[in-house]
CHARMM internal coordinates of N, CA and C (Angstrom, degrees):
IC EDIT
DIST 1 N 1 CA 1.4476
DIST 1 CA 1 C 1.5195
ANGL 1 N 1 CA 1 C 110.87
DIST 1 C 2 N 1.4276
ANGL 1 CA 1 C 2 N 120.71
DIHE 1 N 1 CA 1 C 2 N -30.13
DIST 2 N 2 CA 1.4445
ANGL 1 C 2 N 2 CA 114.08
DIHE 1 CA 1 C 2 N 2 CA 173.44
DIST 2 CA 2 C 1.2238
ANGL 2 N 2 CA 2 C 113.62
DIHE 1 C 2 N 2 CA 2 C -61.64
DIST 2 C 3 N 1.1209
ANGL 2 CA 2 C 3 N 98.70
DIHE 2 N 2 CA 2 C 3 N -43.93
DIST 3 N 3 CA 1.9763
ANGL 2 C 3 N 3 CA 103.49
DIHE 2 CA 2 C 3 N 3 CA -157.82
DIST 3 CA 3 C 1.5047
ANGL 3 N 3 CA 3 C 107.11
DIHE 2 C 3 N 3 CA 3 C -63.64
DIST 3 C 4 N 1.9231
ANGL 3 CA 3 C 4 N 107.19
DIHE 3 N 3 CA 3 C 4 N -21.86
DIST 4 N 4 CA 1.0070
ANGL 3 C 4 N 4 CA 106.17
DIHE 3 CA 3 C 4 N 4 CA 164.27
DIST 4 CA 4 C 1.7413
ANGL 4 N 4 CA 4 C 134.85
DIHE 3 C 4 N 4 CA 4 C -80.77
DIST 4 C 5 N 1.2558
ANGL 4 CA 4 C 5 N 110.05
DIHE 4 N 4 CA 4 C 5 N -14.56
DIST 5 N 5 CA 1.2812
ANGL 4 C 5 N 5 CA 109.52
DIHE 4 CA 4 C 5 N 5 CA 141.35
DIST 5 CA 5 C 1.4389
ANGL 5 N 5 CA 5 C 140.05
DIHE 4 C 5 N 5 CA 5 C -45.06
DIST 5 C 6 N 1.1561
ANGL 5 CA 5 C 6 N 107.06
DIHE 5 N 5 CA 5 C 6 N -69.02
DIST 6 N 6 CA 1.2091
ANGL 5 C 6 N 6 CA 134.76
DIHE 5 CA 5 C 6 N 6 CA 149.00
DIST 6 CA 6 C 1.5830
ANGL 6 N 6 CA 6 C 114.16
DIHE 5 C 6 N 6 CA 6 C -10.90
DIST 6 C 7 N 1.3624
ANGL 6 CA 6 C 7 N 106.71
DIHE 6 N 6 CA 6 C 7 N -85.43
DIST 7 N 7 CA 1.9233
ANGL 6 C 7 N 7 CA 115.08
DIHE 6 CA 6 C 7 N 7 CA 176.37
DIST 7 CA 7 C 1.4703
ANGL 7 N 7 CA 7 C 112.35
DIHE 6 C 7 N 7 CA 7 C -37.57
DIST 7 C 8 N 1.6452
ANGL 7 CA 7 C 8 N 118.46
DIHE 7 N 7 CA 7 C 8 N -46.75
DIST 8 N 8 CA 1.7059
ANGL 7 C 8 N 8 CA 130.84
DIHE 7 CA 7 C 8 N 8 CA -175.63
DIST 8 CA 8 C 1.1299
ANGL 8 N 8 CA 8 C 108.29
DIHE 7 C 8 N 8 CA 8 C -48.91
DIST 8 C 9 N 1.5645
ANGL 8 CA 8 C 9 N 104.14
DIHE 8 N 8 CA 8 C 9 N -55.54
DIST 9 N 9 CA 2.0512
ANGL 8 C 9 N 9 CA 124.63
DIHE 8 CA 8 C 9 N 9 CA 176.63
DIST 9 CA 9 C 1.5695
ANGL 9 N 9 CA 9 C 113.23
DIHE 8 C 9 N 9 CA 9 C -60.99
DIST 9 C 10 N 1.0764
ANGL 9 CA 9 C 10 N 106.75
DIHE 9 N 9 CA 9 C 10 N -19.24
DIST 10 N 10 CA 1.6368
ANGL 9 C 10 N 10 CA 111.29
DIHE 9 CA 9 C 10 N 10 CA 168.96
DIST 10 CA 10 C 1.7099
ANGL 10 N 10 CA 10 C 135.66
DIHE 9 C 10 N 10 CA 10 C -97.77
DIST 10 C 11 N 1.8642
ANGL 10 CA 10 C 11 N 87.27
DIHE 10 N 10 CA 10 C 11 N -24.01
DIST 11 N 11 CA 1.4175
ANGL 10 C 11 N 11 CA 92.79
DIHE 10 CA 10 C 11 N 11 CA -177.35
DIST 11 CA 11 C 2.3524
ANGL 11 N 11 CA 11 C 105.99
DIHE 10 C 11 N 11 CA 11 C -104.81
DIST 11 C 12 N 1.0380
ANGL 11 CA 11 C 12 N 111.24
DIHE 11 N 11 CA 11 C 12 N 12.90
DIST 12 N 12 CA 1.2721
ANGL 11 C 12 N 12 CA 134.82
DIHE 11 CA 11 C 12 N 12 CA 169.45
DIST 12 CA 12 C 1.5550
ANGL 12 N 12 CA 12 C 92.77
DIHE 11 C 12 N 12 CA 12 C -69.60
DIST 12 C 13 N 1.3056
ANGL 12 CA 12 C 13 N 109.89
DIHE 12 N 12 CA 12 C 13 N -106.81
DIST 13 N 13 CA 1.8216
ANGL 12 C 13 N 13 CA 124.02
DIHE 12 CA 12 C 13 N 13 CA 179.64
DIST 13 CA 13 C 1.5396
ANGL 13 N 13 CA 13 C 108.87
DIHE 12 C 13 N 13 CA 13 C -36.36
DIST 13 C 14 N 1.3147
ANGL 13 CA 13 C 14 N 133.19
DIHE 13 N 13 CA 13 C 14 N -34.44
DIST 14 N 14 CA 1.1163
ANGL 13 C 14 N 14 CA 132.77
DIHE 13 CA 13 C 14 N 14 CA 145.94
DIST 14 CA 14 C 2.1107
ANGL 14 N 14 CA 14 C 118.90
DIHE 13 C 14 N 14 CA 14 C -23.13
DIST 14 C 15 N 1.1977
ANGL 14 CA 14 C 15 N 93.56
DIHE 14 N 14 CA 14 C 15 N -92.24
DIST 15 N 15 CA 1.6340
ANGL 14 C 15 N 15 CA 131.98
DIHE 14 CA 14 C 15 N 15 CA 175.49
DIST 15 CA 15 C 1.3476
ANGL 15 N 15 CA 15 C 103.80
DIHE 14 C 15 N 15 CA 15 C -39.92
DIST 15 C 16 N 1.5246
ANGL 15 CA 15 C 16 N 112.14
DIHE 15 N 15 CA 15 C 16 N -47.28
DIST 16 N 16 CA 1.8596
ANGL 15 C 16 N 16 CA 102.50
DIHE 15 CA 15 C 16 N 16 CA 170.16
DIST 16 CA 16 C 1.2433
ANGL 16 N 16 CA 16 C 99.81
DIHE 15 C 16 N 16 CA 16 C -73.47
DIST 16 C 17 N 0.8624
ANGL 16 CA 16 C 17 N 142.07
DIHE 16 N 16 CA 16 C 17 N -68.42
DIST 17 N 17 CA 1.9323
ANGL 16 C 17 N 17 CA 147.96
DIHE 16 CA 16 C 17 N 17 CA -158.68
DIST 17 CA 17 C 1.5862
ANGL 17 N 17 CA 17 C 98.46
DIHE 16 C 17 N 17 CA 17 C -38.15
DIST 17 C 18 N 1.7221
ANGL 17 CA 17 C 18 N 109.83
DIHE 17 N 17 CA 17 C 18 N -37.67
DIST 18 N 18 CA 1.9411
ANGL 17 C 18 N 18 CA 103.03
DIHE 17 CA 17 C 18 N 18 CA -160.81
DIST 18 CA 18 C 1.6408
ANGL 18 N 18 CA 18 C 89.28
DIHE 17 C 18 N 18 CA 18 C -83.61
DIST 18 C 19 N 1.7419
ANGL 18 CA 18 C 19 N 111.29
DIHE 18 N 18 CA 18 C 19 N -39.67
DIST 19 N 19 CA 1.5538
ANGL 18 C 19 N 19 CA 87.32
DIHE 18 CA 18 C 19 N 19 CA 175.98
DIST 19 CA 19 C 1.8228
ANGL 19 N 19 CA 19 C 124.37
DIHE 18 C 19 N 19 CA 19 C -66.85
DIST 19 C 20 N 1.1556
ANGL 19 CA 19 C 20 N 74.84
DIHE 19 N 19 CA 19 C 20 N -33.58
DIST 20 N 20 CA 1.8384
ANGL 19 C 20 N 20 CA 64.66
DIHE 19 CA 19 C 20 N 20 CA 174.61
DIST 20 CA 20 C 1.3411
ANGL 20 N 20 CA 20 C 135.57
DIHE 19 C 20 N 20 CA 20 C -79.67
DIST 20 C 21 N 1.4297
ANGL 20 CA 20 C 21 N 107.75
DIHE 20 N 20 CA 20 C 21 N 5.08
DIST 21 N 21 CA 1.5240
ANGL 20 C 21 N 21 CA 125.22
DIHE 20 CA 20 C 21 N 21 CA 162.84
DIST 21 CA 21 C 1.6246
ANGL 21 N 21 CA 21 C 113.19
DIHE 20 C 21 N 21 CA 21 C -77.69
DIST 21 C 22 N 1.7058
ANGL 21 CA 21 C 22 N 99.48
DIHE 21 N 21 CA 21 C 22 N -49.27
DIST 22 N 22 CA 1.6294
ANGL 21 C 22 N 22 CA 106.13
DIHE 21 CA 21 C 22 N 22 CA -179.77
DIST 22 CA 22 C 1.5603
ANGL 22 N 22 CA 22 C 125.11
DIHE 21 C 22 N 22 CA 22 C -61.56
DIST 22 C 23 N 1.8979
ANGL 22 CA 22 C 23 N 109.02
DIHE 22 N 22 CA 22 C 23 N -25.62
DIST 23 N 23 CA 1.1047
ANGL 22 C 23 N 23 CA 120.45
DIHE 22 CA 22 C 23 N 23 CA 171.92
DIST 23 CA 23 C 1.1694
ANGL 23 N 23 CA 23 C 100.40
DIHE 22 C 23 N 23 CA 23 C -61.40
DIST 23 C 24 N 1.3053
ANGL 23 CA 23 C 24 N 134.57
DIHE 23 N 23 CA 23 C 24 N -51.06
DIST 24 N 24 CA 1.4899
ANGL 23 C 24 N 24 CA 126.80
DIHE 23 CA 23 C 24 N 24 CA -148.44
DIST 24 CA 24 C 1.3616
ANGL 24 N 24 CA 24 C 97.01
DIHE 23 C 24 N 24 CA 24 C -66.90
DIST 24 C 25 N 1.2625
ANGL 24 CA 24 C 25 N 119.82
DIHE 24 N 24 CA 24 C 25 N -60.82
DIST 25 N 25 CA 1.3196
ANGL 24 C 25 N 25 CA 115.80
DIHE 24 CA 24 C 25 N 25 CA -175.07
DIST 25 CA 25 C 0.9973
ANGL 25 N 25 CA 25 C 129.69
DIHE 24 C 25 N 25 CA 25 C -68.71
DIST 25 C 26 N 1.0495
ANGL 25 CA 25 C 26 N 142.49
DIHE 25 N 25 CA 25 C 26 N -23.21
DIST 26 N 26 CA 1.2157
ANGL 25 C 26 N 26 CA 125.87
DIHE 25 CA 25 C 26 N 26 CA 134.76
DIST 26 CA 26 C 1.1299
ANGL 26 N 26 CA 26 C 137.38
DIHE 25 C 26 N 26 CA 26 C -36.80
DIST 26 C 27 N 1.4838
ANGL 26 CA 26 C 27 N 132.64
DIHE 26 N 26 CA 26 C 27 N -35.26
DIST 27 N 27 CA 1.3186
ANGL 26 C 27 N 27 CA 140.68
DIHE 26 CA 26 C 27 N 27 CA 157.66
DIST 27 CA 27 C 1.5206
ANGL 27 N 27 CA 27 C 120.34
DIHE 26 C 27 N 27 CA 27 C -53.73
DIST 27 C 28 N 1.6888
ANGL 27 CA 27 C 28 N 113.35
DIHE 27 N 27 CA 27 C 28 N -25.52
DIST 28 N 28 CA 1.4609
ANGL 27 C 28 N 28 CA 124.78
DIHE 27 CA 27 C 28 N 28 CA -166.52
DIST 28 CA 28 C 1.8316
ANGL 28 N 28 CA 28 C 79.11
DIHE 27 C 28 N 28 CA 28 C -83.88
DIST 28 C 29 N 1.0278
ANGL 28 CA 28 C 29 N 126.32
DIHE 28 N 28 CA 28 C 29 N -40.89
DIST 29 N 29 CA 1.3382
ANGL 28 C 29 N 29 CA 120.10
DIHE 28 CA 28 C 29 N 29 CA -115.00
DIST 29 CA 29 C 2.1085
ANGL 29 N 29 CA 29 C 79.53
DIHE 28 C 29 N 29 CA 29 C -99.17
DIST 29 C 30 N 1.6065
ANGL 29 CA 29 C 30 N 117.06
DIHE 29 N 29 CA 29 C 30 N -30.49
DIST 30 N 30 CA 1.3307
ANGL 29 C 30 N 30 CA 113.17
DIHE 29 CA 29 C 30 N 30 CA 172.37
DIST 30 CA 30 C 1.6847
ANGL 30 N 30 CA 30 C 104.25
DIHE 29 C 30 N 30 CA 30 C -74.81
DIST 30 C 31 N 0.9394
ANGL 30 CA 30 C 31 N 151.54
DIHE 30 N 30 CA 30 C 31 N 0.76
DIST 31 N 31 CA 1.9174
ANGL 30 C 31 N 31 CA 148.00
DIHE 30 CA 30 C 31 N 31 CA -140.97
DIST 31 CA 31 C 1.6540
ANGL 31 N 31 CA 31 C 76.82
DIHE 30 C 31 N 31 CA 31 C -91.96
DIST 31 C 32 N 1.3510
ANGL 31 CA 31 C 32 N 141.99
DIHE 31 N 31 CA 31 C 32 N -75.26
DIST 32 N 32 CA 1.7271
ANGL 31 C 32 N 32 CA 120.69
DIHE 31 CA 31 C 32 N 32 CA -175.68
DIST 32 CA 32 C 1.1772
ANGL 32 N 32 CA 32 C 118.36
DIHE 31 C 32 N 32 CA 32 C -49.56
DIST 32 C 33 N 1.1878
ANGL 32 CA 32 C 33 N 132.55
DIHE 32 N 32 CA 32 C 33 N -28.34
DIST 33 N 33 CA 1.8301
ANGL 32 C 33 N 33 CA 115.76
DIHE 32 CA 32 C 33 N 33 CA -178.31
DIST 33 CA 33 C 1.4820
ANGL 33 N 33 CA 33 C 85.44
DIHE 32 C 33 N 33 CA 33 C -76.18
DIST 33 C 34 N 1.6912
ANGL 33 CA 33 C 34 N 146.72
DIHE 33 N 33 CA 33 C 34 N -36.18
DIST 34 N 34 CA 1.1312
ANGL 33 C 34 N 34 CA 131.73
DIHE 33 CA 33 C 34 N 34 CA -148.21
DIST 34 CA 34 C 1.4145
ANGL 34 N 34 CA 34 C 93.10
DIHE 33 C 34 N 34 CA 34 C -93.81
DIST 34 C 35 N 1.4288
ANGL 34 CA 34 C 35 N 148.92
DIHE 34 N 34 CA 34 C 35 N -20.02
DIST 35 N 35 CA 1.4127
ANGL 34 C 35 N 35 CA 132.97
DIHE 34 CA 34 C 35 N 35 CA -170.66
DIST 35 CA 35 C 1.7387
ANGL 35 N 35 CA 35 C 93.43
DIHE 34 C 35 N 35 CA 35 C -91.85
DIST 35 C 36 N 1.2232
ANGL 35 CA 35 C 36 N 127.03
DIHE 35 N 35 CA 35 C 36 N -28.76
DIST 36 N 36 CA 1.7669
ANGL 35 C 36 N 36 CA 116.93
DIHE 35 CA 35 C 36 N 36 CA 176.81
DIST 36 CA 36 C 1.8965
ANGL 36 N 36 CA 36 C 110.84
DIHE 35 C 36 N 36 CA 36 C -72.05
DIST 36 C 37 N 1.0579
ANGL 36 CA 36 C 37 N 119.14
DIHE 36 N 36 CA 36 C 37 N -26.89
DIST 37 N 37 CA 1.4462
ANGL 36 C 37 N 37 CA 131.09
DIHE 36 CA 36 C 37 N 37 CA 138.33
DIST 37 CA 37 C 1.0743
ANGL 37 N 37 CA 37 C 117.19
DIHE 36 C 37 N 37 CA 37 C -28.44
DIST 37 C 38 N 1.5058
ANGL 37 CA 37 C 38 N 112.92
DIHE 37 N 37 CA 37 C 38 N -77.25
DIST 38 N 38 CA 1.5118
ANGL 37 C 38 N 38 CA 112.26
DIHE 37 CA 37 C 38 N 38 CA -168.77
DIST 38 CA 38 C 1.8579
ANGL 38 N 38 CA 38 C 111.10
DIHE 37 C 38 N 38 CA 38 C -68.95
DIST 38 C 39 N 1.2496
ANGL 38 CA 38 C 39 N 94.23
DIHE 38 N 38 CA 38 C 39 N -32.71
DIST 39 N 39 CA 1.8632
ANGL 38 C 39 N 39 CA 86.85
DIHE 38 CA 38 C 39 N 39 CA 172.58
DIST 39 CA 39 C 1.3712
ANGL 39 N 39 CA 39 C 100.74
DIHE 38 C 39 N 39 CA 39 C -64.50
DIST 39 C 40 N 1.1616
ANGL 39 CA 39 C 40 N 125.93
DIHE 39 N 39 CA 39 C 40 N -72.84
DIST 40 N 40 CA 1.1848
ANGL 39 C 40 N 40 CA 113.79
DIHE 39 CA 39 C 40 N 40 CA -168.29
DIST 40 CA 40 C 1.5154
ANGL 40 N 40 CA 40 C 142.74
DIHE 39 C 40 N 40 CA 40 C -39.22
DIST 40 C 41 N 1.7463
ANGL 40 CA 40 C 41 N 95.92
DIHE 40 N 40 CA 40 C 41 N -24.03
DIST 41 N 41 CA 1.1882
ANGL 40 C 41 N 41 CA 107.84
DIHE 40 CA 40 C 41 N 41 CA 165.74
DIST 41 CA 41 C 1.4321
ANGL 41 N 41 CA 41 C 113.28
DIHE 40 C 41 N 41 CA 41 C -84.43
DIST 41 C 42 N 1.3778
ANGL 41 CA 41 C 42 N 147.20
DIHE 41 N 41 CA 41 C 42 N -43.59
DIST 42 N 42 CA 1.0564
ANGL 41 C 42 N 42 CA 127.17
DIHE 41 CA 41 C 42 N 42 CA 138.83
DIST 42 CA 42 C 1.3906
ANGL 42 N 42 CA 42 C 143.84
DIHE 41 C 42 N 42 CA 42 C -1.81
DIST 42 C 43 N 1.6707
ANGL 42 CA 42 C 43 N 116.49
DIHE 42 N 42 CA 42 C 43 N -64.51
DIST 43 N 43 CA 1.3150
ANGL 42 C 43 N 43 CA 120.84
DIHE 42 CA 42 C 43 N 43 CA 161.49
DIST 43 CA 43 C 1.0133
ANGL 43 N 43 CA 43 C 120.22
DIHE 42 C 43 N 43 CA 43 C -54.17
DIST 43 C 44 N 1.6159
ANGL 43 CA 43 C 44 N 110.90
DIHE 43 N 43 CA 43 C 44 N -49.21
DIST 44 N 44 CA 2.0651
ANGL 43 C 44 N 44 CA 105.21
DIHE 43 CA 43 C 44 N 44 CA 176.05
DIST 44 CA 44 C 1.4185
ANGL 44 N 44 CA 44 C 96.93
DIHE 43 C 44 N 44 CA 44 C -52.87
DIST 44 C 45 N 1.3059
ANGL 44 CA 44 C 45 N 136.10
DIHE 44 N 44 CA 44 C 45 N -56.86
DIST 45 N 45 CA 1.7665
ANGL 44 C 45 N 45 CA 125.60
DIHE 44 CA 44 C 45 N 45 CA -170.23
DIST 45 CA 45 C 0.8027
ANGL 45 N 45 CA 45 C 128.83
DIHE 44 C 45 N 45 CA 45 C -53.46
DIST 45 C 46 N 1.7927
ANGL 45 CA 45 C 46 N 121.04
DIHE 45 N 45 CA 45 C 46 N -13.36
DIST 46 N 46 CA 1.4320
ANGL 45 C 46 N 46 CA 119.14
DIHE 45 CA 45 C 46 N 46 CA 176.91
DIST 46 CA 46 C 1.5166
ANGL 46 N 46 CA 46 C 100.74
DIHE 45 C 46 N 46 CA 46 C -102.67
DIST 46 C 47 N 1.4130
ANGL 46 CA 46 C 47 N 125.95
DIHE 46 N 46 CA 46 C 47 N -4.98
DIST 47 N 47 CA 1.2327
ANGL 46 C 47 N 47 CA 108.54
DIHE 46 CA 46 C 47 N 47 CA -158.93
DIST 47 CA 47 C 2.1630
ANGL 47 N 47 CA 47 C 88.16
DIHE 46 C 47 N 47 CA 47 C -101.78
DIST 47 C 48 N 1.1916
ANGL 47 CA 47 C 48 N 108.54
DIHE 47 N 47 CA 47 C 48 N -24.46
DIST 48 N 48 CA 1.6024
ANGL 47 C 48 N 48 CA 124.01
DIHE 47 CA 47 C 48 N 48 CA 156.97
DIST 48 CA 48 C 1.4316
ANGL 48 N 48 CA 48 C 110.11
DIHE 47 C 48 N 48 CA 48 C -42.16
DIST 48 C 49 N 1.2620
ANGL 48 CA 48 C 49 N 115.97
DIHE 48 N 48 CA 48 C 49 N -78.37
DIST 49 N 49 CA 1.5351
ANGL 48 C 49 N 49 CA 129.38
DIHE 48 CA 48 C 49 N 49 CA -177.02
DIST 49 CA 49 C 1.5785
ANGL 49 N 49 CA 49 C 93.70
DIHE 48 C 49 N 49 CA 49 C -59.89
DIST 49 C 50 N 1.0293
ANGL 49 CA 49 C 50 N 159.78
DIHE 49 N 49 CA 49 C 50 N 68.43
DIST 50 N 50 CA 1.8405
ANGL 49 C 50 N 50 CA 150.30
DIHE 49 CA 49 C 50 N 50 CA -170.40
DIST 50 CA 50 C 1.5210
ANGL 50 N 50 CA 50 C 66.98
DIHE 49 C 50 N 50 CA 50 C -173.74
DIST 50 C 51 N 1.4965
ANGL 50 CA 50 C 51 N 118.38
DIHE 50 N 50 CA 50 C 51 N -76.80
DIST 51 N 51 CA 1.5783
ANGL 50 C 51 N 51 CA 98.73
DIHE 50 CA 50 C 51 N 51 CA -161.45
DIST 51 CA 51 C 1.1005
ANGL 51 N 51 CA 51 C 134.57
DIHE 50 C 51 N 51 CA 51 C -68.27
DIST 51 C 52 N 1.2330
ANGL 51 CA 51 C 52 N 103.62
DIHE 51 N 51 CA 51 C 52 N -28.25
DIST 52 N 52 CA 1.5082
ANGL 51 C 52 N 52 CA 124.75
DIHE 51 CA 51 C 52 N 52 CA 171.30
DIST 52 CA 52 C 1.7620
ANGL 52 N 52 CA 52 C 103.24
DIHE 51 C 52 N 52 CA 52 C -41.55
DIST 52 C 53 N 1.4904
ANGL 52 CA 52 C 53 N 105.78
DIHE 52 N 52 CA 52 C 53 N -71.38
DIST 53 N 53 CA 1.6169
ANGL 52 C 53 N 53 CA 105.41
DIHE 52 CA 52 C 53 N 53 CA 176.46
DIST 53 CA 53 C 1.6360
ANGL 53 N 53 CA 53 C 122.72
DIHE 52 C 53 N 53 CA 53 C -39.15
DIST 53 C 54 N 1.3346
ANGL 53 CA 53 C 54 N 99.80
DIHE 53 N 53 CA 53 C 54 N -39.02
DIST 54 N 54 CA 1.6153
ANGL 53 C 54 N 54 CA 113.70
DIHE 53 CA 53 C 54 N 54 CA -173.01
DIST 54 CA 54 C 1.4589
ANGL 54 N 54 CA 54 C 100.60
DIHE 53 C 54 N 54 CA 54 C -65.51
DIST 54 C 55 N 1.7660
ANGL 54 CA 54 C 55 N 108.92
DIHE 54 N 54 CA 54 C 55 N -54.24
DIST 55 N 55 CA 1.3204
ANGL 54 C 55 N 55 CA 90.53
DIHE 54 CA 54 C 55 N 55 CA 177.36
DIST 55 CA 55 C 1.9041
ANGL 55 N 55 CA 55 C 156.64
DIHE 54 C 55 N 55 CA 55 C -84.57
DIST 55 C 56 N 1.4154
ANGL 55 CA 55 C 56 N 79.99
DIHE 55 N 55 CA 55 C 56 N -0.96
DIST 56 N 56 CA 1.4492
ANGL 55 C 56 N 56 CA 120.47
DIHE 55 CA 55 C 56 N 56 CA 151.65
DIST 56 CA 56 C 1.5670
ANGL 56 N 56 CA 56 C 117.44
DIHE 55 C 56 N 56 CA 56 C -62.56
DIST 56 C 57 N 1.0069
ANGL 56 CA 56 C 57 N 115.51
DIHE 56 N 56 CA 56 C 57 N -45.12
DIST 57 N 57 CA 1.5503
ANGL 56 C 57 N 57 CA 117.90
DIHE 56 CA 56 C 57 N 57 CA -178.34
DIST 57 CA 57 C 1.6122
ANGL 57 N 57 CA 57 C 96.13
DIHE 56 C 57 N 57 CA 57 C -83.46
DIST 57 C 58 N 1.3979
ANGL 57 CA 57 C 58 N 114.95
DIHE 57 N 57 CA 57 C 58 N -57.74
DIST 58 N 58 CA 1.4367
ANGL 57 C 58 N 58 CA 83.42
DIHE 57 CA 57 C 58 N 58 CA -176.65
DIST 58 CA 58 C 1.9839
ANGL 58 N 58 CA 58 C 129.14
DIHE 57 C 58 N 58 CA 58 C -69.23
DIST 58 C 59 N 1.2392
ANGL 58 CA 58 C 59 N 102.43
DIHE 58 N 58 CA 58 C 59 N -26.17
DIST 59 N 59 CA 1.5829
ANGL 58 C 59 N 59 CA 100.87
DIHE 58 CA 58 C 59 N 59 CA 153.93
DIST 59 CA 59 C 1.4201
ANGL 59 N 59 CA 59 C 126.27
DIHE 58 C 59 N 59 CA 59 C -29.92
DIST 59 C 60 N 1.8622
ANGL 59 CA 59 C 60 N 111.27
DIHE 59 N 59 CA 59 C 60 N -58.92
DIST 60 N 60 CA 1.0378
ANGL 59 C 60 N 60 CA 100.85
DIHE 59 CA 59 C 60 N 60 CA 165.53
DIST 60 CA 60 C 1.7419
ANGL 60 N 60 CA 60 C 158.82
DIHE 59 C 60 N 60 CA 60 C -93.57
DIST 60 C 61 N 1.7602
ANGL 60 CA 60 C 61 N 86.91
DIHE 60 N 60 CA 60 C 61 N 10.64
DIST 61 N 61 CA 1.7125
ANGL 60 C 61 N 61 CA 121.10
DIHE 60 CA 60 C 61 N 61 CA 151.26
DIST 61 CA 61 C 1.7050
ANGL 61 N 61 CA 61 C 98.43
DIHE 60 C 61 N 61 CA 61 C -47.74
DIST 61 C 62 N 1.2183
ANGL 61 CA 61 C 62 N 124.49
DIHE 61 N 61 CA 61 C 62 N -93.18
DIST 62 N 62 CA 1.3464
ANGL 61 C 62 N 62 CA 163.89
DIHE 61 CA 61 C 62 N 62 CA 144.25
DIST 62 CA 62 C 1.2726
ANGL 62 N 62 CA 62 C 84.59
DIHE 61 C 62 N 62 CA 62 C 23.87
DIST 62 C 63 N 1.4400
ANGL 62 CA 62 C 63 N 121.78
DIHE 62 N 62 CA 62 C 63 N -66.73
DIST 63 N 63 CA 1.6004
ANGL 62 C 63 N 63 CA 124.38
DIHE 62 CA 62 C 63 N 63 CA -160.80
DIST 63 CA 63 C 1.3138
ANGL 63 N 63 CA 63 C 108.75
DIHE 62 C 63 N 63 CA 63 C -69.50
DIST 63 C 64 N 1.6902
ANGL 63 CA 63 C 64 N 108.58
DIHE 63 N 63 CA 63 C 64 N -47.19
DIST 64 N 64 CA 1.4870
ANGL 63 C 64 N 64 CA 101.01
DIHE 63 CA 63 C 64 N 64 CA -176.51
DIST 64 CA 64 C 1.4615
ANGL 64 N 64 CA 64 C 134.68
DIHE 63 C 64 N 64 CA 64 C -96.70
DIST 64 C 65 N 1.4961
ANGL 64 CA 64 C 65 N 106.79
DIHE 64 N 64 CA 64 C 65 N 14.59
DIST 65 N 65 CA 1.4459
ANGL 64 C 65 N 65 CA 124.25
DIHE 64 CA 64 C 65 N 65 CA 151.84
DIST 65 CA 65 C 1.6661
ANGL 65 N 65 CA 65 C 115.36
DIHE 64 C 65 N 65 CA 65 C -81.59
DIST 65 C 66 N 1.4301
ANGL 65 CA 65 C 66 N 115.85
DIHE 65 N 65 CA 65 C 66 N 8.25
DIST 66 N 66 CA 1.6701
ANGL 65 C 66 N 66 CA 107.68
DIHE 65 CA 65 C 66 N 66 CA 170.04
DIST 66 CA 66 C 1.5442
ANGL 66 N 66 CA 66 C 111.85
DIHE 65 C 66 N 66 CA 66 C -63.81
END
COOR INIT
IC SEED 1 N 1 CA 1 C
IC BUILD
């Protein structure tokens, strides 16, 4: 009955360590879908900031035809 104590207290710190190995990799294993993400979000931000200017400029068309 000890030893079976014993095994529980060993296979605990065990059992976290394998999940926290499997997490990792898995996390390694999403990092390419997450960098085509980040471009992409990039491009939407520049193509944002493009309108942004446009619509700023035409605002201030707008203003000085009052």
């Amino acid at each position: 009955m000890e030893n079976l104590s014993f095994l529980a207290l060993l296979i605990c710190p065990l059992m976290m360590a394998g999940l926290f190995f499997m997490i990792l990799k898995g996390n390694q294993s999403k990092d390419g879908g997450q960098q085509n993400k980040t471009e992409e979000l990039h491009q939407n931000m520049n193509k944002l900031m493009k309108q942004n200017e446009q619509l700023l400029e035409e605002i201030d068309r707008l203003k000085r035809s009052r």
